[in-house]
C-alpha positions in Angstrom: -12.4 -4.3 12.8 -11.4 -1.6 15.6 -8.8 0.7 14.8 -5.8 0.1 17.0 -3.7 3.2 17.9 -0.5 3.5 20.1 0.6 6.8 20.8 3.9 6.1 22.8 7.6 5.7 22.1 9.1 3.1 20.4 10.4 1.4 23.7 7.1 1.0 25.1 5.7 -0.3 22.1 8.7 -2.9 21.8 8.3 -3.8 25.6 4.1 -5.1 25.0 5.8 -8.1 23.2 8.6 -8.6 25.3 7.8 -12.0 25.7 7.2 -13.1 22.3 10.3 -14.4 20.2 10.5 -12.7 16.9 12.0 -10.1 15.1 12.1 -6.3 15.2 12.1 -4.3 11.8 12.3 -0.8 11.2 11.6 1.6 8.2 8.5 4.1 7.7 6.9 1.2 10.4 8.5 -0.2 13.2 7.4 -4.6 12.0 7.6 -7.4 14.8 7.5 -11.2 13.0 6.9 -13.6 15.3 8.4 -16.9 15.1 5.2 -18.7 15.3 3.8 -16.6 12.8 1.8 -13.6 14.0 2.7 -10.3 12.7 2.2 -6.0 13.9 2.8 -3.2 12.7 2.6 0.8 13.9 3.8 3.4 12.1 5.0 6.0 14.6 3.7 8.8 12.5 -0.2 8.6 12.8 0.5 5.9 15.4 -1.9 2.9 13.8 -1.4 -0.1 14.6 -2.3 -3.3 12.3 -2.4 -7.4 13.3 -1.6 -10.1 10.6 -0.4 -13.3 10.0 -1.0 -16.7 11.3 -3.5 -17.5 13.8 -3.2 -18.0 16.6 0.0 -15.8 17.3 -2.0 -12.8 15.1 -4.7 -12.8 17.7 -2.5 -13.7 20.9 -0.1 -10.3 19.6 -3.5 -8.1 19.4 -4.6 -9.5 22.8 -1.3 -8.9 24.2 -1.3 -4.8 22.7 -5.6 -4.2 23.9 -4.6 -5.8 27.7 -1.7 -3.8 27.5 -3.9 -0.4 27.2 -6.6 -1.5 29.7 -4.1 -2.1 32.5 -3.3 1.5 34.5 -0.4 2.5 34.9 0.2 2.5 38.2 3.1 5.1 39.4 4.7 4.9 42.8 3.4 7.7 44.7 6.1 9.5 46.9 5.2 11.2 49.7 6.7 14.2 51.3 8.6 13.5 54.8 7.2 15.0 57.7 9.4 16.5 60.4 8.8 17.8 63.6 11.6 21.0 63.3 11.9 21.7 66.6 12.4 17.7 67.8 15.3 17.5 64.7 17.3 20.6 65.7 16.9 20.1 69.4 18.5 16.1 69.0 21.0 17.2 66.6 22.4 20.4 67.9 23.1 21.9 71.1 20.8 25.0 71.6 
């Protein structure tokens, strides 16, 4: 079985399963029960991650945590304003 590691906060851990009605514990490991049955948990620490509990909600929480990690991240990308000085000062001000 692959080792599962998750190396962010505990938000973004939280916000994989989102969508998953459950229960959030917390102690030396941050636990998620899901109503049908599936449980994970990470331990912030070393940042493992383990699946267990009923199938199929064990494997649909794994699935839901590896699709999570292949997806990029995609950032907005901002890009700096060009302006013509001269054009600017000249239609704003009287020189």
């Amino acid at each position: 079985m692959p080792k599962h590691v998750f190396r962010g906060s505990a938000d973004d851990f939280q916000i994989m399963f989102r969508n998953v009605r459950g229960k959030w514990a917390n102690g030396s490991s941050v636990t998620f029960r899901a109503l049908d049955g599936g449980v994970v948990n990470w331990w912030p620490s070393t940042g493992t991650v383990n699946f267990q509990g009923k199938e199929p909600s064990r494997s649909r929480l794994q699935a839901m945590f590896t699709n999570a990690h292949e997806r990029p991240i995609k950032a907005p990308v901002v890009k700096k304003p060009t302006v013509d000085l001269d054009r600017f000062i000249g239609s704003h001000f009287d020189v």
